[in-house]
PyMOL commands that place a pseudoatom at each C-alpha (Angstrom):
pseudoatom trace, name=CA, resn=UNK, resi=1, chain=A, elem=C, hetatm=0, pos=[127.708, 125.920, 144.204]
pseudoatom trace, name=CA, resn=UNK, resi=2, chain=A, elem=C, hetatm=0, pos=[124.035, 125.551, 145.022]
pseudoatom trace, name=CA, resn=UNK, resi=3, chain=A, elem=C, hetatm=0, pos=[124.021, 122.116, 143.108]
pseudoatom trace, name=CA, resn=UNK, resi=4, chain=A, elem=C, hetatm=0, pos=[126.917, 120.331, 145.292]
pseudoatom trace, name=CA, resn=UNK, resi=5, chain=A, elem=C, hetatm=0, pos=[125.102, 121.684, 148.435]
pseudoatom trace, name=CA, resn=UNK, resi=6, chain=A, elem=C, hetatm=0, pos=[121.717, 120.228, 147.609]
pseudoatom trace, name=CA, resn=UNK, resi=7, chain=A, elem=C, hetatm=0, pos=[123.954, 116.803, 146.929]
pseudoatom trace, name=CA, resn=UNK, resi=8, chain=A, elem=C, hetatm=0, pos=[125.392, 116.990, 150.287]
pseudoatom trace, name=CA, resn=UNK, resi=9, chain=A, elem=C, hetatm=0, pos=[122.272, 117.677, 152.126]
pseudoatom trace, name=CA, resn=UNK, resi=10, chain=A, elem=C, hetatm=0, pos=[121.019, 114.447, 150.370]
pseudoatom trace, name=CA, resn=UNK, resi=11, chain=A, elem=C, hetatm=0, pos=[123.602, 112.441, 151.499]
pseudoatom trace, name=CA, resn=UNK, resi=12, chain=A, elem=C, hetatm=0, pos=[123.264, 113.843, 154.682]
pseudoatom trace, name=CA, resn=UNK, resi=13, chain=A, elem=C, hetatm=0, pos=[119.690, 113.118, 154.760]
pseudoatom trace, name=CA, resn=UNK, resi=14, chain=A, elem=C, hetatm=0, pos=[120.167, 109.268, 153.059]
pseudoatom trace, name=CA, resn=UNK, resi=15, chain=A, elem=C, hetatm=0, pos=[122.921, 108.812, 155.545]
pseudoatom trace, name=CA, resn=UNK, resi=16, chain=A, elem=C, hetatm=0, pos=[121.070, 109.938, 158.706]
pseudoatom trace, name=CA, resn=UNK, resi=17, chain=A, elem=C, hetatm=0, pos=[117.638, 107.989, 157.271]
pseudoatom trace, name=CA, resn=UNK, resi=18, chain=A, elem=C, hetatm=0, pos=[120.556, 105.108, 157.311]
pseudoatom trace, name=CA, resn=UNK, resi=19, chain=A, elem=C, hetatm=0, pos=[121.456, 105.097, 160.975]
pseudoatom trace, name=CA, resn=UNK, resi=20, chain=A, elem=C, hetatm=0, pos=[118.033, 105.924, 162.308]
pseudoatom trace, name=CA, resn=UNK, resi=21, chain=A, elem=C, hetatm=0, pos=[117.287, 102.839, 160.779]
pseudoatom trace, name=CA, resn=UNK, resi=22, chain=A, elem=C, hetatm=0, pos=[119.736, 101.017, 162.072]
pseudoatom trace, name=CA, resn=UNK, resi=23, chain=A, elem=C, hetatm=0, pos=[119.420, 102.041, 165.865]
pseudoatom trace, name=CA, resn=UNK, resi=24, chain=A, elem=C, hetatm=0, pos=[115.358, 100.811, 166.033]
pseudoatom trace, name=CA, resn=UNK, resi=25, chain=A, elem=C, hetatm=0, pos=[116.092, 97.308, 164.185]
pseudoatom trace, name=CA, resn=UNK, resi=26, chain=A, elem=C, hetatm=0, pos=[115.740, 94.685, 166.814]
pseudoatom trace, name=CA, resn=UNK, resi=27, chain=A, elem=C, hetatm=0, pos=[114.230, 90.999, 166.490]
pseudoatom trace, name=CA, resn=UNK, resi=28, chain=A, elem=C, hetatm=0, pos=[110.830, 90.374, 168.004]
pseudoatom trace, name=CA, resn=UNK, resi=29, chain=A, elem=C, hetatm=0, pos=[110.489, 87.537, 170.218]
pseudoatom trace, name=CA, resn=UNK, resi=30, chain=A, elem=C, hetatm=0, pos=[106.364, 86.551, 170.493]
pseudoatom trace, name=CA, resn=UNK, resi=31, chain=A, elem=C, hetatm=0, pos=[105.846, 83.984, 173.061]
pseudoatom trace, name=CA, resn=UNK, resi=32, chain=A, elem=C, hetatm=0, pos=[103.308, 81.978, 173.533]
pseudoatom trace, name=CA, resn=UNK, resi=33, chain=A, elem=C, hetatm=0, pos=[101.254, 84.429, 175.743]
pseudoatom trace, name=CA, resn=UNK, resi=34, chain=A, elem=C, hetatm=0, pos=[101.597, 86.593, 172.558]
pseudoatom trace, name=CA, resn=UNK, resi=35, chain=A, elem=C, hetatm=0, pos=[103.695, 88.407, 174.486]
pseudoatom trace, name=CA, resn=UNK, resi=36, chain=A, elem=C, hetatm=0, pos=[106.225, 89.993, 172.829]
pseudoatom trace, name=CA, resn=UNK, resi=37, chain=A, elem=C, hetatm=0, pos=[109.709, 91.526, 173.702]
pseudoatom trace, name=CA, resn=UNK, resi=38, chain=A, elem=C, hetatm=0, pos=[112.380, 93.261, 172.019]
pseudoatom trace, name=CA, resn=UNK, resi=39, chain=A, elem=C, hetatm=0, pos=[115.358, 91.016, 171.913]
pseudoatom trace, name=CA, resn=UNK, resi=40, chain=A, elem=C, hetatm=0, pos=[118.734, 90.731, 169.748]
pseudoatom trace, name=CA, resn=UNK, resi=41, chain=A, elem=C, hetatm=0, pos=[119.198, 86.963, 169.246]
pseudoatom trace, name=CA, resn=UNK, resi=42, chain=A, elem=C, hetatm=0, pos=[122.326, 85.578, 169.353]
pseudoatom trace, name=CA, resn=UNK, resi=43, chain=A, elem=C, hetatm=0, pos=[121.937, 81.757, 169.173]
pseudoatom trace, name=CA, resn=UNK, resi=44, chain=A, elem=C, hetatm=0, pos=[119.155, 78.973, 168.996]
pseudoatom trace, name=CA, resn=UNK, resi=45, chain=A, elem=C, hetatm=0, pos=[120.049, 75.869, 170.035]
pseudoatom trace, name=CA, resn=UNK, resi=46, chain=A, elem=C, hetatm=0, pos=[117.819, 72.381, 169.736]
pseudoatom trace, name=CA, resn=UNK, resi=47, chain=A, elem=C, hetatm=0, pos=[116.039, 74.024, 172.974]
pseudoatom trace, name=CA, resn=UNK, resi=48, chain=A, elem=C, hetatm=0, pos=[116.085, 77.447, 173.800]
pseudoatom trace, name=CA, resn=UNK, resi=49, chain=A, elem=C, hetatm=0, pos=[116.254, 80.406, 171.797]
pseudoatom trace, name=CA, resn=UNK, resi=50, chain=A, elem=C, hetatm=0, pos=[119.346, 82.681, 173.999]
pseudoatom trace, name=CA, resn=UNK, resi=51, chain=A, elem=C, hetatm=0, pos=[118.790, 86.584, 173.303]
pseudoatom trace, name=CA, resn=UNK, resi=52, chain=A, elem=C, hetatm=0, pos=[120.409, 89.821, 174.688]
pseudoatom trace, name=CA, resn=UNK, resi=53, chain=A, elem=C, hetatm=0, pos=[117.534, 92.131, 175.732]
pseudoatom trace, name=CA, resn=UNK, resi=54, chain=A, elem=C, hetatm=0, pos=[117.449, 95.234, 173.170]
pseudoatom trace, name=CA, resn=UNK, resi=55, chain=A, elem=C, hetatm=0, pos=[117.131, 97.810, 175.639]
pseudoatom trace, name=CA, resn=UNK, resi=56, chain=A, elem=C, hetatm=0, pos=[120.426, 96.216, 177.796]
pseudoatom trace, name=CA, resn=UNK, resi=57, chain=A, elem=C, hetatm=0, pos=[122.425, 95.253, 173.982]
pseudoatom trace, name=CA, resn=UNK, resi=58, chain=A, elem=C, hetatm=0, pos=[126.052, 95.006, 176.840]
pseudoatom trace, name=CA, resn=UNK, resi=59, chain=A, elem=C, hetatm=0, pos=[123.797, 93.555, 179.318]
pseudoatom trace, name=CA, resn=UNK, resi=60, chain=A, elem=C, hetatm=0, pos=[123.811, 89.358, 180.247]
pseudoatom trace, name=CA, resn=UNK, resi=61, chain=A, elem=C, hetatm=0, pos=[122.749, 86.663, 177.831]
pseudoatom trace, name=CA, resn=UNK, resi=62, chain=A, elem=C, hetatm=0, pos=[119.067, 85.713, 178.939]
pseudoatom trace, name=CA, resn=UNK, resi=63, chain=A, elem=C, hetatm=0, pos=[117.160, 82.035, 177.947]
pseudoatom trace, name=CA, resn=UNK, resi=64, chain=A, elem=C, hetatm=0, pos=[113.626, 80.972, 176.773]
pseudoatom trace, name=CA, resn=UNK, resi=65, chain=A, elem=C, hetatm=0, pos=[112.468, 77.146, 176.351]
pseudoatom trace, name=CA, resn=UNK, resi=66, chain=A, elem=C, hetatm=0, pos=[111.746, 76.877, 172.160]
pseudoatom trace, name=CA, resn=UNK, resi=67, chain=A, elem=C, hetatm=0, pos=[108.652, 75.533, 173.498]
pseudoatom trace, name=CA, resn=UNK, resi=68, chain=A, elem=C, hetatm=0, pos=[107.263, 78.752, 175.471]
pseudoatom trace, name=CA, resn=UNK, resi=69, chain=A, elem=C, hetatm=0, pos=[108.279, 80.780, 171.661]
pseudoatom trace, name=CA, resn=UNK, resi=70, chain=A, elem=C, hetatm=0, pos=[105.804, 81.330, 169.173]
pseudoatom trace, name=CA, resn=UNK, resi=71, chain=A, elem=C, hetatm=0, pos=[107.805, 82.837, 166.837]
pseudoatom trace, name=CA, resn=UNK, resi=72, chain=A, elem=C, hetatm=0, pos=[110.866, 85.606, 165.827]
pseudoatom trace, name=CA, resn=UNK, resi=73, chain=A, elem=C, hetatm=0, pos=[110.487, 88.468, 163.857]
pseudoatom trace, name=CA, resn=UNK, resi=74, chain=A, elem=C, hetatm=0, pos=[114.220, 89.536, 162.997]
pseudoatom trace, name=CA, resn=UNK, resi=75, chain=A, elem=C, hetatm=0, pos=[115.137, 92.906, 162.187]
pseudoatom trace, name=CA, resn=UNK, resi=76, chain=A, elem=C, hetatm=0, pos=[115.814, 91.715, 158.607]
pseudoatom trace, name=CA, resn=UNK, resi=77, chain=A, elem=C, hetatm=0, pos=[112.288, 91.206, 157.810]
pseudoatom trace, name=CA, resn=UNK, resi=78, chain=A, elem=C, hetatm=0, pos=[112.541, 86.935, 158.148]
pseudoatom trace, name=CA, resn=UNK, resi=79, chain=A, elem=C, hetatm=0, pos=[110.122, 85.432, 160.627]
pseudoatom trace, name=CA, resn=UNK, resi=80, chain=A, elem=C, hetatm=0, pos=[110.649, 82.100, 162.093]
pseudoatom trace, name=CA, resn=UNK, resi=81, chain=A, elem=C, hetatm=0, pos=[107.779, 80.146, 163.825]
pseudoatom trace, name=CA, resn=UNK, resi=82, chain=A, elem=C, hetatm=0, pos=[108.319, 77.902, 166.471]
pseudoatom trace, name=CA, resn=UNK, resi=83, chain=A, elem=C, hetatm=0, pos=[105.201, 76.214, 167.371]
pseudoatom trace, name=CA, resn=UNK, resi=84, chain=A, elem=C, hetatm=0, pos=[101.632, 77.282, 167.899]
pseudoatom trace, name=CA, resn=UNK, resi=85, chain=A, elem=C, hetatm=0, pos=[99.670, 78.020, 171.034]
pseudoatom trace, name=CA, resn=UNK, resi=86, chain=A, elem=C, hetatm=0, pos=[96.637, 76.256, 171.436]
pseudoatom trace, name=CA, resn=UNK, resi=87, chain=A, elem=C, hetatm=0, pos=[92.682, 77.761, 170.168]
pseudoatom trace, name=CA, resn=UNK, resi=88, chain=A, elem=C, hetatm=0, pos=[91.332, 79.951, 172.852]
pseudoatom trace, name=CA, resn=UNK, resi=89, chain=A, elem=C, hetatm=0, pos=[87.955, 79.684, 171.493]
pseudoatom trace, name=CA, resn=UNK, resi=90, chain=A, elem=C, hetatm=0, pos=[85.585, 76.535, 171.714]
pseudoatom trace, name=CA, resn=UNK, resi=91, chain=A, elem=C, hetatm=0, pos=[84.767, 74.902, 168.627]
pseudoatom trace, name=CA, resn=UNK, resi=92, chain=A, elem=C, hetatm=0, pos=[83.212, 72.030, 166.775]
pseudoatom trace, name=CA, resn=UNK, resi=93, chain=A, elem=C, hetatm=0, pos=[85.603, 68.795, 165.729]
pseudoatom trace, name=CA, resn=UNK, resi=94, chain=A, elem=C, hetatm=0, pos=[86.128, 68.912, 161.802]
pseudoatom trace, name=CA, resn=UNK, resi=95, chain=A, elem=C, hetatm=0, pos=[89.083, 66.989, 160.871]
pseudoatom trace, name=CA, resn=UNK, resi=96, chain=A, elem=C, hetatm=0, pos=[91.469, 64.040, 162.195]
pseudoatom trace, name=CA, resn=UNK, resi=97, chain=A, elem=C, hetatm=0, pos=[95.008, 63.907, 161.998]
pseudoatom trace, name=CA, resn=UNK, resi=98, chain=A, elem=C, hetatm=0, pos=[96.712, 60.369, 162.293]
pseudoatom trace, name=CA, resn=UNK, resi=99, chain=A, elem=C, hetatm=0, pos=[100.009, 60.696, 163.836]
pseudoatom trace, name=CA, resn=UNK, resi=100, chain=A, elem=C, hetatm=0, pos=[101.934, 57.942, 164.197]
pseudoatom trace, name=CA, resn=UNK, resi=101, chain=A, elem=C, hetatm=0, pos=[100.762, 55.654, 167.708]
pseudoatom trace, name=CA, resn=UNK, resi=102, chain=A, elem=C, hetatm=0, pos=[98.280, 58.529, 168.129]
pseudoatom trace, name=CA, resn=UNK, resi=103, chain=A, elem=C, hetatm=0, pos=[95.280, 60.281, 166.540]
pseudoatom trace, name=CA, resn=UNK, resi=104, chain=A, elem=C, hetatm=0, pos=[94.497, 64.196, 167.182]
pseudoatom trace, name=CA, resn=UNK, resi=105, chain=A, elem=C, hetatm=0, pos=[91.848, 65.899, 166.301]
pseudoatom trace, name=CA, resn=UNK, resi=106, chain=A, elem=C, hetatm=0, pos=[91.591, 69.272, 165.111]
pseudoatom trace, name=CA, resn=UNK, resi=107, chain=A, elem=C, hetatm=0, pos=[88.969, 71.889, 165.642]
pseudoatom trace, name=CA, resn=UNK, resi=108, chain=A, elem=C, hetatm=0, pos=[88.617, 74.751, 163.421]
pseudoatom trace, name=CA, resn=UNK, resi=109, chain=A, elem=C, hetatm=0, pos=[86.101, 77.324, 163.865]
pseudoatom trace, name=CA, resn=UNK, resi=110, chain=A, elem=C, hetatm=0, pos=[84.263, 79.652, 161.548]
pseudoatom trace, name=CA, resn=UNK, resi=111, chain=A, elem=C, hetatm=0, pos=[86.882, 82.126, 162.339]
pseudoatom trace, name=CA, resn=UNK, resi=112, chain=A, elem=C, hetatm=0, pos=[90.333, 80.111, 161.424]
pseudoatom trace, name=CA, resn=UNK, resi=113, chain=A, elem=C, hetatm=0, pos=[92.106, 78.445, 159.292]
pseudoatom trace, name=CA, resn=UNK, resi=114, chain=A, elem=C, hetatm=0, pos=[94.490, 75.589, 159.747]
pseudoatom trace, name=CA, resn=UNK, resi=115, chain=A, elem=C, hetatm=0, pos=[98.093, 74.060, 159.146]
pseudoatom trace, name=CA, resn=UNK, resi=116, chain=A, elem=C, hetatm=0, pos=[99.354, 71.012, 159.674]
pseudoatom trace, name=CA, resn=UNK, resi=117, chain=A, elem=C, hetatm=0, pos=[103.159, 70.520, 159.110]
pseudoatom trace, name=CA, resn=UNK, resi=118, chain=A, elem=C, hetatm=0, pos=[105.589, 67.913, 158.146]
pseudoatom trace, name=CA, resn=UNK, resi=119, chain=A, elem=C, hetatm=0, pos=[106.470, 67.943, 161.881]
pseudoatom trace, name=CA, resn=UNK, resi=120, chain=A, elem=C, hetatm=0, pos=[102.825, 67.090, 162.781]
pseudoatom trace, name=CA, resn=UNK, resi=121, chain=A, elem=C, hetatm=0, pos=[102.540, 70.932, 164.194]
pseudoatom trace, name=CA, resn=UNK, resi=122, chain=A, elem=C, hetatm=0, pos=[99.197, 72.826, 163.779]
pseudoatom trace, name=CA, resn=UNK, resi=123, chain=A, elem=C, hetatm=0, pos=[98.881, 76.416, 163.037]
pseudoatom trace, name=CA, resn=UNK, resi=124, chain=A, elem=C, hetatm=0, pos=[95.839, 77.829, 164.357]
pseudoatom trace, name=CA, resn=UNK, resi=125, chain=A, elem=C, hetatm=0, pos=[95.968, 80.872, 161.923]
pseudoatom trace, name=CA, resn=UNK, resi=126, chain=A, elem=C, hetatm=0, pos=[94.127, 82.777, 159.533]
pseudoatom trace, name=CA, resn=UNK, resi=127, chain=A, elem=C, hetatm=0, pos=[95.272, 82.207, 156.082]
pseudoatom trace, name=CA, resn=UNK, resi=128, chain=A, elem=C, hetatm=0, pos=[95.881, 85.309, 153.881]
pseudoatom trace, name=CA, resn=UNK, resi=129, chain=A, elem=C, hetatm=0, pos=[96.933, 83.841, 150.728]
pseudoatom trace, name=CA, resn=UNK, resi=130, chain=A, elem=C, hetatm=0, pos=[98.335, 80.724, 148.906]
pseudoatom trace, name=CA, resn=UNK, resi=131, chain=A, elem=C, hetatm=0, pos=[100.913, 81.305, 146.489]
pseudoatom trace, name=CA, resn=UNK, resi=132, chain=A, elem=C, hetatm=0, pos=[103.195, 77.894, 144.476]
pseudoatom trace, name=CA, resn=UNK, resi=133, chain=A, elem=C, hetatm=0, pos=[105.862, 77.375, 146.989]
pseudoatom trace, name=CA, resn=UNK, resi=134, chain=A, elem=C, hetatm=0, pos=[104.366, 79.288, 150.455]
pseudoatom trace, name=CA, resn=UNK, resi=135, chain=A, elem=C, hetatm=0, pos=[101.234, 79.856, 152.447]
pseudoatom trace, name=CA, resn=UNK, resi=136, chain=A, elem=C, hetatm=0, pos=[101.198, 83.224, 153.846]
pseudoatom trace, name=CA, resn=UNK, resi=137, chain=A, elem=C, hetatm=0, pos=[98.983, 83.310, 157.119]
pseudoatom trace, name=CA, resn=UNK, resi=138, chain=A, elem=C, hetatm=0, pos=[98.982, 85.549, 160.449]
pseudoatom trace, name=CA, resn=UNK, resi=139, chain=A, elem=C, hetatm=0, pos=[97.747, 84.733, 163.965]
pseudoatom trace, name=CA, resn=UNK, resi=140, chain=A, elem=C, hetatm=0, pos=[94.837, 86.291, 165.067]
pseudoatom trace, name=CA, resn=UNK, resi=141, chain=A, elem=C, hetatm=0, pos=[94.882, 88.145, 168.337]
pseudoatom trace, name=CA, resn=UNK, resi=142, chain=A, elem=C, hetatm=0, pos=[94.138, 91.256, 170.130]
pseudoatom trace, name=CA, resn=UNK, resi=143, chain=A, elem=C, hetatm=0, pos=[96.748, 94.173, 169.003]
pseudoatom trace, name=CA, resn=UNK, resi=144, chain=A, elem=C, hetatm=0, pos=[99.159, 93.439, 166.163]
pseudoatom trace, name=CA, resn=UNK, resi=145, chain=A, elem=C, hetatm=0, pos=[98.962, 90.135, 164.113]
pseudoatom trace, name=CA, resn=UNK, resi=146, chain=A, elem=C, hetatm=0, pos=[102.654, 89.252, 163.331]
pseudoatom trace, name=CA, resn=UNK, resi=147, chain=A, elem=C, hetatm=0, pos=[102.140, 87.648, 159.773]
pseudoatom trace, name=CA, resn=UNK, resi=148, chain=A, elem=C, hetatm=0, pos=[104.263, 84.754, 158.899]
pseudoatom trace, name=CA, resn=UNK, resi=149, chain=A, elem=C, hetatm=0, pos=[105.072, 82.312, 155.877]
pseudoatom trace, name=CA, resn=UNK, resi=150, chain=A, elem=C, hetatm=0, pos=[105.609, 78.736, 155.570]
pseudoatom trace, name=CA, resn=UNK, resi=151, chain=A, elem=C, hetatm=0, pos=[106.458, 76.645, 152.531]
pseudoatom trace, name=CA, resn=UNK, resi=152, chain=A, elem=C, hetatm=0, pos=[104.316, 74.220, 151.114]
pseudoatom trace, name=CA, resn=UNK, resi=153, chain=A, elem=C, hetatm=0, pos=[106.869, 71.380, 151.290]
pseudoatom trace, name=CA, resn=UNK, resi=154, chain=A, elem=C, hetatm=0, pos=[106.337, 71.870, 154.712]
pseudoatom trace, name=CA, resn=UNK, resi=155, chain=A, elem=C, hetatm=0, pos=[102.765, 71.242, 154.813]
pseudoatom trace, name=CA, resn=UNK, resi=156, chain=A, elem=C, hetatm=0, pos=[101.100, 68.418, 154.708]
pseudoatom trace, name=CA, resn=UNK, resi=157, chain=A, elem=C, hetatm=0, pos=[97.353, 69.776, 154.526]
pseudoatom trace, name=CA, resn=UNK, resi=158, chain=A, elem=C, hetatm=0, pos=[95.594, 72.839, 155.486]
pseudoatom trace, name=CA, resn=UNK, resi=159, chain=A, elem=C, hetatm=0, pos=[92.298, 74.078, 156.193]
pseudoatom trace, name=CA, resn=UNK, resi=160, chain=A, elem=C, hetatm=0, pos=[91.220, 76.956, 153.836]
pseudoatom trace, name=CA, resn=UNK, resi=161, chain=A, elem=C, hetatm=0, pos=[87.889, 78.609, 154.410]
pseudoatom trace, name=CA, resn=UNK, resi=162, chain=A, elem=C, hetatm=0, pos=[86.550, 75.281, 155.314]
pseudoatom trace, name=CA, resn=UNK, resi=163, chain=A, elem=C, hetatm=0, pos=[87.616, 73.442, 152.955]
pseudoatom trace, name=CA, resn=UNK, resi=164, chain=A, elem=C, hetatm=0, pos=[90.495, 70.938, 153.368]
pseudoatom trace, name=CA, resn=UNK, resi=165, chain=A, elem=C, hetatm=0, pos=[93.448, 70.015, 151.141]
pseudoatom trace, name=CA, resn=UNK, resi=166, chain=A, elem=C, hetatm=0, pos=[95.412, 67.574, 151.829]
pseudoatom trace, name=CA, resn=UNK, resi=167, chain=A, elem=C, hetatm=0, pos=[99.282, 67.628, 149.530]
for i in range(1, 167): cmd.bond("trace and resi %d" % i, "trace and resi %d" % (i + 1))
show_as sticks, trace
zoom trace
């Protein structure tokens, strides 16, 4: 008797733990500002990102530019990064980028690290670790750094404790 009521209570437990769960997972939307709100994404589109505020989930279907996001963080655990405010901090020139009919160039501080993707996008960031396939990285701010991946193939170089490599 006393062993099937200690199995109940656990599946009572498990099953409760299960729902709790499930009522706080909401995606993070950080915008540029590093601002972030608590959203429920339902669609991206080539330019905004269109969300359902968590705390209104029957509520109207609100819009933000791709541009004025910095990145997602879904409930699953995924991030997505959209593009990359610029440094707030002054800093000496280190590097060039050519771009195609322009040339940029990138300053990196003692602080930071640096991406550069495929898409000619730079990541301002500071680079935790480098692993085969992904760089994992996190912005740093005031409050919470959201950490974020990236895969190599979508890298062309990055700045790593001062020292560049170029793929």
């Amino acid at each position: 008797m006393i062993s099937s009521l200690n199995k109940l209570m656990c599946i009572i437990i498990i099953l409760c733990g299960y729902f709790l769960q499930t009522l706080k997972a909401q995606d993070k939307l950080i915008k540029t500002d590093y601002s972030i709100i608590e959203v429920k994404v339902t669609e991206i589109t080539d330019v905004d990102v269109l969300y359902k505020k968590f705390s209104n989930p029957d509520g109207p279907v609100y819009s933000i530019k791709k541009t004025e996001v910095l990145a997602i963080n879904y409930q699953n655990g995924e991030k997505e990064v959209f593009t990359q405010a610029p440094p707030k901090e002054e800093a000496k020139p280190t590097e060039t980028v050519s771009k195609p009919a322009e040339t940029q160039t990138i300053v990196v501080n003692d602080k930071d690290d640096c991406i550069v993707t495929t898409k000619g996008e730079i990541i301002m960031c500071k680079i935790d670790r480098i692993e085969l396939t992904k760089i994992f990285y996190h912005l740093q701010r005031h409050g919470a750094d959201p950490d974020f991946q990236i895969p190599l193939a979508q890298v062309t170089k990055y700045c790593y404790r001062k020292q560049w490599t170029v793929r």
